[in-house]
N, C-alpha and C positions, 0 to 999 in steps of 0.2 A: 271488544270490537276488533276485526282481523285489520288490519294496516295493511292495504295493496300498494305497493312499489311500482313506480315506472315499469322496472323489468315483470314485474306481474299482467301488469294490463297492457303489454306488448305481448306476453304471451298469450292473452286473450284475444285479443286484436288478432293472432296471430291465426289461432283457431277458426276466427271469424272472415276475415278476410283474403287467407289462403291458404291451401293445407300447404304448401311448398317450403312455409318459415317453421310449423309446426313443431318438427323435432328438435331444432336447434332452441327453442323457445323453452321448451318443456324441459331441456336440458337446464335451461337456467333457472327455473322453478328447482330443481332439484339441490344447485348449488344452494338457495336459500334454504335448505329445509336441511343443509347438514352436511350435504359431499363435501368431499375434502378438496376437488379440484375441476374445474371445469373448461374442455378446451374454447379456447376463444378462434373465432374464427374472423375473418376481414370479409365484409358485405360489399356490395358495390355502393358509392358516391363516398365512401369514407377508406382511407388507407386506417384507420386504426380498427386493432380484433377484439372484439367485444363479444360477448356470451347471447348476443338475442338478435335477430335481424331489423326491428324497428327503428331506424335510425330517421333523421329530424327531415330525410329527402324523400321525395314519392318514386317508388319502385315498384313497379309489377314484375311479381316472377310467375312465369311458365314452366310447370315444373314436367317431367318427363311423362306422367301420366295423362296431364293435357295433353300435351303434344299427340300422344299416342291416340288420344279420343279423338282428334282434330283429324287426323287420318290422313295427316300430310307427310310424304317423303321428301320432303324439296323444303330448305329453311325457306328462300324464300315466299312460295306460297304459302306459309304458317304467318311470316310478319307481316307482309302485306293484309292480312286480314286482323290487323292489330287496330284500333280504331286511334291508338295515339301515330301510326303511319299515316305518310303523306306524300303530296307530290313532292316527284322526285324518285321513290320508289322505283327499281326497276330491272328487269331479269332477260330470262335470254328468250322472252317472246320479240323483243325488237332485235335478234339476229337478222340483219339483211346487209344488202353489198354495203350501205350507208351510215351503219353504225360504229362507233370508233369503241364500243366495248365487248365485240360480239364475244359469246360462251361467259359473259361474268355478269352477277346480279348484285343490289345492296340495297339498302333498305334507308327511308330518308324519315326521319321522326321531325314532326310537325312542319313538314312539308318545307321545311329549309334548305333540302336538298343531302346528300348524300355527304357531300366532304362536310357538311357541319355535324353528320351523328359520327361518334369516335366505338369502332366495333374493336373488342377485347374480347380474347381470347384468356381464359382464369386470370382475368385482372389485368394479361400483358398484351400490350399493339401488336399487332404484326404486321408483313409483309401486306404494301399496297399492291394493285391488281398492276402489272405492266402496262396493259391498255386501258389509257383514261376514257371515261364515257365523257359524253360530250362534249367530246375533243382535250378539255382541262381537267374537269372533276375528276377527282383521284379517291380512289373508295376502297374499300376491303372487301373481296369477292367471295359474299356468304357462301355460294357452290363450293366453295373448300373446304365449306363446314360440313360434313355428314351428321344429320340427324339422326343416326342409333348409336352418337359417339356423347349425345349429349343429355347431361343430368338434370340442369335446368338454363331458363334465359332469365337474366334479369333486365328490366328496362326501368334506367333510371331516367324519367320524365323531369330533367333539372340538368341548368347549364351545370359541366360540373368542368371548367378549365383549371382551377386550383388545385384541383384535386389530380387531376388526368393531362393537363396540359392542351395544345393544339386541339381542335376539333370535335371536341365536345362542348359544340355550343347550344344544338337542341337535345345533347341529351347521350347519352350511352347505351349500347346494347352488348351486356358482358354475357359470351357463353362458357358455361361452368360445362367443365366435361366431366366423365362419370370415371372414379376411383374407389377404389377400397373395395374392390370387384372381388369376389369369392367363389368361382365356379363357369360356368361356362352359359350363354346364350345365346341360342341362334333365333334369328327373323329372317322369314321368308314373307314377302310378297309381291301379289300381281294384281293390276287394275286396268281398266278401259273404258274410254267414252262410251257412251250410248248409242252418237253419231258418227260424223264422218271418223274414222278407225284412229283411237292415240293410243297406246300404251305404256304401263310404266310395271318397270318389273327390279326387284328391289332385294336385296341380302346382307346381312349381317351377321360378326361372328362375334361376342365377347368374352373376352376371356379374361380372368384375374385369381392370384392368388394372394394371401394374405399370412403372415406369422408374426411374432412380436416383434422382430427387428427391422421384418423388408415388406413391403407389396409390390405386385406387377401387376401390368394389365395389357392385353392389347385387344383392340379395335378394330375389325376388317367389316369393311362396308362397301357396298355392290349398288349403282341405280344405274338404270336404263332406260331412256320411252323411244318411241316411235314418234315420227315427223307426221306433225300435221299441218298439209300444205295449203293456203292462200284459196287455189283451183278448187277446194272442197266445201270449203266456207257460203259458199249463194252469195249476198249480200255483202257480206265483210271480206269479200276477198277479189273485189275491183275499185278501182278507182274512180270510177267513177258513178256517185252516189247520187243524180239527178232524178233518176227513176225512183229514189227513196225521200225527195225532200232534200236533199244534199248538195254539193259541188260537183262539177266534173272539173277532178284534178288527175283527167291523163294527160300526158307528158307531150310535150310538143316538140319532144325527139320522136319522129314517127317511123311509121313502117309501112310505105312508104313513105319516103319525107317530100323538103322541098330544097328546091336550089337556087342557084344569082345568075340569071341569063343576062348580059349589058348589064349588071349591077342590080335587076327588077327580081323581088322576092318574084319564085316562081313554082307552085305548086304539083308534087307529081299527079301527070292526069288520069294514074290509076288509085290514086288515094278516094274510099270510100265515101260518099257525100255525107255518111252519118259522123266520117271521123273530120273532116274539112272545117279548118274555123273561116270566119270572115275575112280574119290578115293572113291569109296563105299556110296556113300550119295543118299536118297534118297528124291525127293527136293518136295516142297508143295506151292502152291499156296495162300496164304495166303489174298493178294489181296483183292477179293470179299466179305470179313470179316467187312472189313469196313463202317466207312460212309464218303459219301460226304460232306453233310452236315446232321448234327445228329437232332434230331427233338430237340425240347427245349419250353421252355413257363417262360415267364415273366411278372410279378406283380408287381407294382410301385406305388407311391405315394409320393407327397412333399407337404407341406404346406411352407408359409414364411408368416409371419404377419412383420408390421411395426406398431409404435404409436408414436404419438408424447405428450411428456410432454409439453413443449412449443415450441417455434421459435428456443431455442439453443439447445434440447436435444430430443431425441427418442429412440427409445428400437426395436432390430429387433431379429429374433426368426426363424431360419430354422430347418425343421424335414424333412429328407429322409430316406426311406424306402424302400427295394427292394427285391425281392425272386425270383432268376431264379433256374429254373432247363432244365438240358439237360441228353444227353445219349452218351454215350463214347464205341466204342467195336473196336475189333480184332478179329484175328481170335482162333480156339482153341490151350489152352496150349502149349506152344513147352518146351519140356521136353532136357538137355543135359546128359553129362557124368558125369556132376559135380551133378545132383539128387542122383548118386549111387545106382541107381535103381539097379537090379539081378533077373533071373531068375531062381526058382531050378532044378537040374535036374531031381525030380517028378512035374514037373508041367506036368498036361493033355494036353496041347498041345503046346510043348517045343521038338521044331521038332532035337534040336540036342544031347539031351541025356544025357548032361551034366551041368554044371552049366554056366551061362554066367551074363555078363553085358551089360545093356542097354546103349547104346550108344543114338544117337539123335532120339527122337522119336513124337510124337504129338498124344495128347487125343481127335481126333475126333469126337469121339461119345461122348465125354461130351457135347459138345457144344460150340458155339464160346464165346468167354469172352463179359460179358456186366457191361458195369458200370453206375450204378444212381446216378448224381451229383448233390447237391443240393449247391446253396450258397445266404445267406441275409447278404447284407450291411444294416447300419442304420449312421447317419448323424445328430448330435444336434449344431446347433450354435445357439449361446446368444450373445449379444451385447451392448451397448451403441455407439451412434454416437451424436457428436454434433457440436460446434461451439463456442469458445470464442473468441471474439478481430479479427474477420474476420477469427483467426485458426483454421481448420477443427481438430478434433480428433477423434479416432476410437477406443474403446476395444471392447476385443470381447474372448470365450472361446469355446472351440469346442472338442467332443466327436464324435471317429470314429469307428466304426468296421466292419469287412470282415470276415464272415464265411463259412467254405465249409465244404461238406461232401460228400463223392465219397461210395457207397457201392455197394454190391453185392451179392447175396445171391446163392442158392444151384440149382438156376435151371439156372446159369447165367455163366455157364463154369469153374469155379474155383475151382483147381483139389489141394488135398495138397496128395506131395510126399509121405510120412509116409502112409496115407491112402490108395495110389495106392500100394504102397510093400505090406500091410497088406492082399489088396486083391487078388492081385499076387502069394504071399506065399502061398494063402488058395487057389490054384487052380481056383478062380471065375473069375480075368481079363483075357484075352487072347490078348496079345500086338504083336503077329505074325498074318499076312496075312492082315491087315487093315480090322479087321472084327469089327463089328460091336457088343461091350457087350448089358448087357441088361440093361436098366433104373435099374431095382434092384440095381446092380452091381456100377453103375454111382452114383447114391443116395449115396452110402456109401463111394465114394472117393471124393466127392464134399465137401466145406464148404460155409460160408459166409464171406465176410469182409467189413471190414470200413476203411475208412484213415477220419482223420479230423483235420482240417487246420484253424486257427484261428490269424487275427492281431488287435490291436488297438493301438489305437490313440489319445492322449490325448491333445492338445496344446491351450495357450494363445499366445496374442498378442494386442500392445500398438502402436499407430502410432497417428501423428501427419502432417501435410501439410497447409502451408500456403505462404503468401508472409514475404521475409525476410525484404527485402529494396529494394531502388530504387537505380539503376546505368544504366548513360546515358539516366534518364527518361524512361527507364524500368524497369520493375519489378522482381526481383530474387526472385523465388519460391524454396519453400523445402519440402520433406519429409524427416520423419523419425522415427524408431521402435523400438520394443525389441520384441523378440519371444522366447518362452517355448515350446519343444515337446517332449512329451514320445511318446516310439515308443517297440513295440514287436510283435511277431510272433513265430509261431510254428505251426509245419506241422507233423505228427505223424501215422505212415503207421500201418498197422494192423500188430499186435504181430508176426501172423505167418509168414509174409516177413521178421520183422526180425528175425526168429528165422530158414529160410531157408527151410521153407516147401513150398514154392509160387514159382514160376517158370517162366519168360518169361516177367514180365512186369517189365517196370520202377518205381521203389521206391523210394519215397524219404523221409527222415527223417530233419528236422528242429527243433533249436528252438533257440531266439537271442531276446536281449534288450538290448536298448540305452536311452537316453536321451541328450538332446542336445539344447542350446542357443545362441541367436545371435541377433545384433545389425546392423542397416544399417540406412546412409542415404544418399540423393541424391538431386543435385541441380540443378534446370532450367536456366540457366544464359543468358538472350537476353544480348550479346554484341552489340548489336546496331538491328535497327530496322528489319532486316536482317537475321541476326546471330544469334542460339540459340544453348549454349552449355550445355550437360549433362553432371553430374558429379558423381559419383553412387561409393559407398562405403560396405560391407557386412563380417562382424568379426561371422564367426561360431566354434561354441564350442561344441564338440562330446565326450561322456563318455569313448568311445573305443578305435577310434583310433586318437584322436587327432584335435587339432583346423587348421582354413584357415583361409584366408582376401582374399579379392576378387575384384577389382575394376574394376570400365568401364568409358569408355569416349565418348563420342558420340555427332553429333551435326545435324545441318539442316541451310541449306544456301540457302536463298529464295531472290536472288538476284532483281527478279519482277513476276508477276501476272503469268508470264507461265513455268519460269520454277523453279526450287527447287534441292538442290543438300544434300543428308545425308550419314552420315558415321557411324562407331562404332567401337570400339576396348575391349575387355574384357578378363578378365580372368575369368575363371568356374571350379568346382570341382562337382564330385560324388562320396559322400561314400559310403564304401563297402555294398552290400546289408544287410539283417542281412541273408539271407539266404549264402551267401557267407561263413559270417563268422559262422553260429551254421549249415552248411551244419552235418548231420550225414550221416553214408553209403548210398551213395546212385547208384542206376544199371540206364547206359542207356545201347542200344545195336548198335551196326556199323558194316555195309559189310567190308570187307577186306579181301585180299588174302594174309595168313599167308607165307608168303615168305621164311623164313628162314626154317622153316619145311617143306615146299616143296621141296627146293634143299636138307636139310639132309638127309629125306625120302621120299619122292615123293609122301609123302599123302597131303591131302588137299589142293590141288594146287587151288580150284576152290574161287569163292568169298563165302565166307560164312560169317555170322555173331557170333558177339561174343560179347561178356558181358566187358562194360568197367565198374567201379569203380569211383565216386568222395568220397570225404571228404572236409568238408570247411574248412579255415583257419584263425583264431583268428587273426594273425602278419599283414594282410595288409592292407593298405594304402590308400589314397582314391586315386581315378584317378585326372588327374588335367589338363586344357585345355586353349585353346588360340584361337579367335575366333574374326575375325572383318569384317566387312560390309561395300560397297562405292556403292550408288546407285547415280540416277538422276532420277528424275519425270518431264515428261515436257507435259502441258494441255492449246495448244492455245488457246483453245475456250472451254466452258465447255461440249460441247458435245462430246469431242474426250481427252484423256489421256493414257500418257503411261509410264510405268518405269522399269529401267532396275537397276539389284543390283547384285554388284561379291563378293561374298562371301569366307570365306576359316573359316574350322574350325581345331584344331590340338590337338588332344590328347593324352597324355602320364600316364606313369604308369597305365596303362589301366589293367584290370583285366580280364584274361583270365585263360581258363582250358591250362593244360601242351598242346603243341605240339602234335601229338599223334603220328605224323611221327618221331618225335625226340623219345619220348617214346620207340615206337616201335624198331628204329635201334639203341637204344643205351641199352636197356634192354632183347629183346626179341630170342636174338642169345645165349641166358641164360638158361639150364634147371634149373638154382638154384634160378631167379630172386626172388626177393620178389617184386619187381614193376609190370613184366609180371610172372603173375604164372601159370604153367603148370602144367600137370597132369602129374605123373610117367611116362616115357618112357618106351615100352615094348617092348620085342623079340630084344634086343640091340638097337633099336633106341636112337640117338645122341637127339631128342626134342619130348617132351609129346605134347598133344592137349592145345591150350592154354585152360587154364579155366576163368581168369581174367586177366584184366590192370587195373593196380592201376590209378588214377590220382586226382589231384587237381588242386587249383585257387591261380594265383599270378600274380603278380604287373610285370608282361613280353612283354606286347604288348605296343604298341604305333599303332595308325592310322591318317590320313588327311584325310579330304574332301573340295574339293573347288568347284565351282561353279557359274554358273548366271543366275539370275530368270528374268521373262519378266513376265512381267502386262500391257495388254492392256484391254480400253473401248471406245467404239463408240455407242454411243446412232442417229439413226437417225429417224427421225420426218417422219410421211409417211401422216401427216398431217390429211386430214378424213378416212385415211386409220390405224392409229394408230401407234404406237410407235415399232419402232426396236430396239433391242439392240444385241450389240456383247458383247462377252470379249475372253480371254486368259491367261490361267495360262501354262508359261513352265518352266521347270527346265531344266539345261542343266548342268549335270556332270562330271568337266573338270578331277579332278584326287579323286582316294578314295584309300590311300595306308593304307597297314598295315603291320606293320614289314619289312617296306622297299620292301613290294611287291603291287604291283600296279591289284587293283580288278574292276578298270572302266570297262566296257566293257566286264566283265567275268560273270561268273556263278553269277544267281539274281543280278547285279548290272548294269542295262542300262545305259545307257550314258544319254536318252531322256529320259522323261514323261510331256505330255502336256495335257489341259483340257481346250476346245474350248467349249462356249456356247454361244447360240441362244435367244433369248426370244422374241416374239410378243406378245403385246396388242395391242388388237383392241374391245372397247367398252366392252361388258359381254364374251369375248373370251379371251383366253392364251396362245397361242400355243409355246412349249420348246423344242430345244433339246443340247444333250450333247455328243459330241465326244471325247472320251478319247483313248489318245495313249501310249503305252510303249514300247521303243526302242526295239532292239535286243541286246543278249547280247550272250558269247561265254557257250559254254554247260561245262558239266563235268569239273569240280575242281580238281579232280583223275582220270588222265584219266586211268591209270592201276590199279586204285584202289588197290593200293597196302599199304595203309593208310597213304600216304606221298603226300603231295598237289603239283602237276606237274604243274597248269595253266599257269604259271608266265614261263614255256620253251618247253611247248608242247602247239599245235595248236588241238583245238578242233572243231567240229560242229559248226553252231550259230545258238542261237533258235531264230526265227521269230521274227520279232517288232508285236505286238498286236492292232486295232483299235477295240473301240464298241463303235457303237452308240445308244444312247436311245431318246426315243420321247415321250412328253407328249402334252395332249391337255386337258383343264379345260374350263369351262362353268360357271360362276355366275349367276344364277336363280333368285335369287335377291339379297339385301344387306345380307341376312340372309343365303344362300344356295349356296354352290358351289361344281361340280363335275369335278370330274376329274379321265382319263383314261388313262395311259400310259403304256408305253413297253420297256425294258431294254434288250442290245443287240439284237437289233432288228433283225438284219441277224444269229443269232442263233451262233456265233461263237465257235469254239470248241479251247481249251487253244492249243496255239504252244507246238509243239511235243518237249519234253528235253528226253536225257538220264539220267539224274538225280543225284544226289550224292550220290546214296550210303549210304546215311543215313536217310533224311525225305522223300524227294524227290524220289519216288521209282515205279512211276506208268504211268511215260510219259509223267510228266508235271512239273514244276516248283511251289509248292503250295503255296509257299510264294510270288509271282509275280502275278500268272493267276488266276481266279476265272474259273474253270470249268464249274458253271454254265449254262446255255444255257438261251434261250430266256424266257423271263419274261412278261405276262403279267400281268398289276394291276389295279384296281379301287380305288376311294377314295371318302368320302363323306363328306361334314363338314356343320356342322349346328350351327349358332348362335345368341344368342337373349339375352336381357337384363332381 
């Protein structure tokens, strides 16, 4: 009777569950049957190199041929349809004036957000994005990553802090780039919506060579699309969604606005009766300002060399290079009370004869605001690898940086205050009737600005892996390290935001350094032929705010050839971002119905928006988390595999912005607040217009998430008909609390997301497709939008569950030549109607959940030859 080994029914498993482990597997089948030597390689959640990729953690790899069948150019559109993706998720469809990430995307595993998944690049961090998205989070901006530079993704679904340190609380996503290249490859392609016009046009060069002592390789990669603007959209590209079931969330900076005659709100009296609220506000559609998706273009490059000195030592050398730029707009200026605008009472056309104040108003005739983003990453590792006494060893040194640059010049909408009063005073603007100045006029209150964003990254690293000793006649394997990283950043808005001449957009001011060390090791311990226990240890040492320890335990129980049972247990931390902590003032803006001023005076009852405040904070903490895993794999036959894994992750001291609902009722029933501050109260009113909310970031939240994932594969044999294959990735979202309030099933948080694929070969054909699904989930977080979160005791709407399907079909011409044509959401789906929050969220759709796009078609072309 044959005796199968662990490493035997991991290669079976391996077969069954994804071809992407396959040849490393079968390489190890081979060591048992007699090689003399097998290289080991290091998988993702374990620093030790081991001959099979099934290690005791759940990992899904996406190996290059998926990818390819997926028909995505854009990492981000590939993860985002990963079903273990979550909120938090998010790309340069929210470029607008109000984003504090525009041109960068990242991807957020189980919906913890983007600073808890830790992205590796073959094993190592890199350079964080210079612009933090929303305003703190601090992420790695996948757009640096070109896809025809990469071999495969692995996603390791497990806290792995022990292992990786900082920020991999929900989980890892390491991309493995392609080496050992032998000849040359190019990809060419082009795609387009069906409707309103997008395009995307895409090139690639690869190149590498190989002989016994060196490899080389280099990487050139080409993408481009076309802007799809807001205007083109019908439905999803206003604000105001009344006519659909929805909110009207246009802006109550209007066009025409209103003004303070004797102190009395006073409405202009060419403002439209359809745009005219109750309390004096005249509202503007801001909406069609936007983009969908904003056009962009990307330039890449990576080289990697290898040499070998002899059989025990080698030298490796990575250089990445990368230059996107994109386009970020809104609509025009929206001007408040707090400008201090005034009109005199000789202005030429100042219909009331005396002096007034400009209440909320918008610079139409400047033009909508536009921003030019430019940002280059670059990428140097150096190395030695080698081998003494069977021990593998690793150094290695690495140099990172991320830079941005967002400007905008004087034909690009951006109006400074000072310069609109100058020409006010002088009789030349006329801000009554929504008339239209003249360019003259526009020229002289327009300026330019710049913001520029810069981090780097500095680190070493020493590692060690090999076998320890023998116990039970197997082998205990080890790694282990020491790691060095400097780390800083600074983000620095144009003079005149801070000096309060800018108006209406989000600003952000940063600047923060750290340094930071740390030590780990980990052991493989086969307790019998069976049983393989992980043992994972991680001591980090922070300049700022203080050191952790971190441990994990994990194992794999491979009782016989079909089935397999693994677990985990961990503890994980994330330190404060540095944007967190060197936050400088910085504006977003949020709808809310100012409630207390409405019952004192009966003004502003309507939803309007207003200007909140952050500052970061030196004092805190890092977050710190609890996270373990119990799966089963079971693969009768190597044709068919399946596994199921319940997960739960737990995080505390979590770092979050104040409350706002708390803020608000516990400050703003204040005319003397200095947290909410208000503007004088006039004609006896008991409360001013707000002008500001103060807030910050601290160590107040706590969240869970638990869950269970399902992996299936069935390969069936169609014989001279060619090869079928299934698979199944589901995520199923049993609870995601936070602060003791339960978000499953509510606003962006489905319960479901699945990803069902197809694939036939048959001879020189390919034919793929992919059905991607996303639960339903309940609408409106606020349902009265009164800026106090209701979901958790009020029932709202639920927006639709989502299905698209894509299809591709590819042709091999010969060894050399193969085509391929596909289509994504093929039935043209349009995103499920949301009401929306209130704050990103504001055109009928959920943007963080639904891709609006519509049907896609693409080509692809790829040509190779030695």
């Amino acid at each position: 009777m044959t005796k199968f080994t662990p490493c035997t029914l991991r290669a079976a498993l391996a077969i069954a569950l994804g071809s992407s482990a396959l040849s490393v597997s079968t390489v190890a089948l081979a060591d048992e049957e007699g090689a003399d030597k097998v290289e080991r390689i290091e998988v993702t959640g374990s620093r030790i190199k081991r001959t099979d990729m099934e290690g005791p953690s759940p990992v899904q790899s996406i190996g290059k041929e998926d990818i390819a069948n997926m028909g995505y150019d854009n990492l981000q559109q590939l993860l985002e349809r990963m079903p273990v993706a979550g909120n938090g998720t998010f790309s340069t469809r929210g470029n607008n004036q109000d984003s504090t990430a525009n041109g960068g995307a990242a991807v957020s595993l189980r919906g913890l957000g983007p600073d808890a998944t830790l992205v590796l690049i073959n094993g190592r961090r890199v350079a964080i994005s210079a612009f933090a998205e929303s305003i703190t989070n601090s992420f790695v901006d996948i757009n640096s990553i070109p896809v025809s530079a990469i071999e495969r993704i692995d996603i390791l679904k497990d806290g792995a802090s022990a292992i990786y340190g900082s920020d991999a609380v929900a989980g890892v996503v390491n991309v493995i780039l392609k080496k050992d290249i032998d000849g040359i490859e190019i990809n060419l392609g082009y795609g387009a919506t069906t409707g309103p016009s997008h395009e995307e046009t895409t090139a690639s060069l690869v190149w590498g060579t190989t002989s016994d002592k060196s490899s080389a390789s280099l990487i050139l990669d080409y993408f481009k699309n076309t802007g799809l603007e807001s205007d083109e959209m019908g439905r999803l590209g206003t604000a105001n969604q009344e006519p659909y079931g929805g909110m009207d969330f246009r802006s109550s900076r209007g066009f025409p606005g209103y003004f303070y005659v004797d102190g009395v709100k006073t409405i202009d009296p060419s403002c439209p009766p359809e745009n005219a609220t109750a309390s004096g506000s005249c509202l503007f559609d801001y909406g069609p300002y936007g983009f969908i998706a904003p056009p962009a273009e990307r330039v890449g490059a990576i080289a990697q060399f290898d040499y070998k000195f002899n059989s025990d030592v080698s030298a490796f050398l990575e250089i990445a290079a990368q230059h996107n730029t994109s386009e970020a707009g809104g609509a025009p200026t929206p001007l408040d009370e707090d400008a201090g605008l005034t009109v005199p009472a000789n202005h030429p056309f100042n219909p009331f004869g005396q002096d007034i104040d400009i209440g909320r108003y918008r610079t139409v005739d400047a033009g909508p605001r536009r921003w030019d983003i430019e940002s280059d990453t670059l990428r140097l590792v150096a190395g030695l690898r080698g081998e003494i006494n069977d021990w593998g060893w690793e150094v290695a040194a690495q140099k990172g940086r991320s830079k941005s640059e967002q400007t905008g010049d004087r034909s690009m909408g951006w109006v400074r205050v000072d310069y609109l009063q100058q020409e006010i005073d002088a009789g030349n603007y006329n801000p009554f009737g929504g008339v239209q100045n003249s360019p003259e006029v526009i020229d002289r209150i327009t300026t330019s600005l710049v913001r520029r964003g810069e981090s780097h990254m500095t680190s070493f690293d020493a590692s060690i892996t090999g076998d320890v000793f023998e116990f039970n006649n197997n082998t205990v394997m080890m790694a282990a390290g020491l790691e060095y990283r400097e780390e800083d950043v600074s983000d620095v808005p144009d003079d005149q935001f801070q000096r309060g001449l800018i108006f209406g957009t989000e600003s952000v001011s940063a600047a923060a350094e750290r340094d930071q060390w740390a030590a780990y090791v980990e052991f493989s311990i086969p307790l019998n032929d069976e049983f393989e226990l992980q043992l994972a240890g991680r001591h980090d040492d922070y300049s700022d705010f203080g050191s952790t320890t971190n441990p994990k335990v994990a194992f794999k129980w491979a009782p016989n050839r079909e089935f397999s049972l693994r677990g985990s247990w961990a503890q994980g931390f994330r330190a404060p971002s540095l944007a967190q902590i060197g936050l400088g003032p910085s504006e977003e803006s949020q709808f809310f119905i100012d409630t207390y001023r409405c019952q004192a005076t009966g003004q502003d009852c309507d939803l309007l928006d207003y200007n909140i405040e952050f500052a970061g904070n030196p004092d805190l903490d890092a977050e710190e988390s609890e996270s373990w895993n119990l799966g089963a794999i079971w693969a009768p036959v190597t044709e068919f595999g399946i596994s199921v894994d319940v997960w739960s992750i737990e995080q505390d001291n979590k770092i979050d912005e104040q409350d706002f609902g708390f803020v608000y009722n516990t400050h703003c029933n204040d005319q003397n607040s200095t947290v909410c501050v208000r503007l004088p109260a006039v004609n006896g009113e008991a409360l001013g217009v707000i002008q500001t909310v103060n807030s910050t970031f601290e160590n107040v939240s706590s969240q869970e998430a638990s869950g269970i994932d399902l992996s299936t594969n069935y390969n069936l044999d169609l014989n001279d008909m060619g090869l079928l294959k299934f698979n199944l990735e589901w995520s199923y979202m049993h609870e995601f609390t936070r602060d003791d309030r339960e978000y499953i099933g509510e606003y962006e948080y489905p319960r479901h997301r699945g990803l069902f694929a197809t694939n036939w070969e048959f001879d020189k054909f390919n034919v793929n497709m992919n059905i991607s699904y996303i639960g339903s989930f309940e609408d409106t977080p606020d349902i009265d939008f009164d800026g106090a979160l209701d979901f958790d005791t009020e029932k709202s709407r639920d927006v639709d569950a989502q299905t698209l399907v894509d299809i591709q079909g590819a042709y091999n011409v010969s060894d050399a030549i193969r085509i391929s044509v596909g289509m994504n959401n093929v039935f043209d789906e349009e995103p499920p109607f949301a009401i929306g929050d209130g704050d990103s969220d504001l055109y009928g759709y959920a943007g963080s959940v639904h891709n609006p796009r519509g049907r896609y078609i693409y080509t692809n072309f790829t040509w190779r030859f030695n």
